[in-house]
TITIBA-665281 format. One line per 8 residues: number of its first residue (from 0); their letters; for each residue y, z, x of C-alpha. Coordinates in Angstrom, 2 decimals. Each point is the difference from the previous one (the first is absolute). Example, Ala and Ser with C-alpha at 12.3 -4.5 7.8 and 13.67 -1.06 7.14 Angstrom:
// TITIBA-665281
0) AS) -4.50,7.80,12.30 | 3.44,-0.66,1.37
// end
This chain:
// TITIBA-665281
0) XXXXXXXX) 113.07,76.67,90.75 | 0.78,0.23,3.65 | -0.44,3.08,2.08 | 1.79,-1.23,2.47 | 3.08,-0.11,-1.76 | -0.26,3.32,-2.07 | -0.91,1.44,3.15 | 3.75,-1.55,1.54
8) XXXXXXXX) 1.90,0.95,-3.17 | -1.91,3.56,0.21 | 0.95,0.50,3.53 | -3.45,1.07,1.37 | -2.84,-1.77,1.35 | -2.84,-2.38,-2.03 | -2.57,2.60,1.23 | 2.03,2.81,-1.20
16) XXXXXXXX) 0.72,-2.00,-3.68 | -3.30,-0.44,0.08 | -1.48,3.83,0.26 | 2.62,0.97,-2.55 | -1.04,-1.92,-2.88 | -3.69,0.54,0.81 | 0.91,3.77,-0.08 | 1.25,-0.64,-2.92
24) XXXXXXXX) -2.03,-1.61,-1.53 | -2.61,2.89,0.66 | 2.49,2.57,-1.30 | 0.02,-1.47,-3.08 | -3.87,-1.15,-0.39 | 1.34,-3.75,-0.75 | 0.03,-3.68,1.84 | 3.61,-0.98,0.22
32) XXXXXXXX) -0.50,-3.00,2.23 | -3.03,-2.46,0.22 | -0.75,-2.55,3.10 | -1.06,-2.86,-1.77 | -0.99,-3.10,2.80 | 2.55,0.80,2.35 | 2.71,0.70,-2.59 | 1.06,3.42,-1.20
40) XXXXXXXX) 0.43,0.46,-4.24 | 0.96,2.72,-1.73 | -2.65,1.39,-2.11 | 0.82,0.15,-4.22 | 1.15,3.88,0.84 | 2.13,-1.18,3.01 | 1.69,-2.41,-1.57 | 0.46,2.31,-3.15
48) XX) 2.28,2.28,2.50 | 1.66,-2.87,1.82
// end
């Protein structure tokens, strides 16, 4: 995953990408993203909803 890019194709900035799925994420009281060493996964949830 690249936030970069979904940021480009979203039309807003990384930042903003950023504090929406973290707000989000809160809303719904799940982890839809993971950092792992640098890289960013989906967790089993967020990939369920992909």
């Amino acid at each position: 995953m690249d936030y970069q890019y979904a940021a480009k194709k979203s039309g807003i900035t990384v930042d903003e990408l950023v504090h929406t799925i973290k707000a989000l994420e809160e809303e719904l009281n799940i982890k839809l993203i993971r950092p792992e060493g640098g890289v960013v996964e989906l967790t089993e949830i967020g990939a369920f909803y992909r």
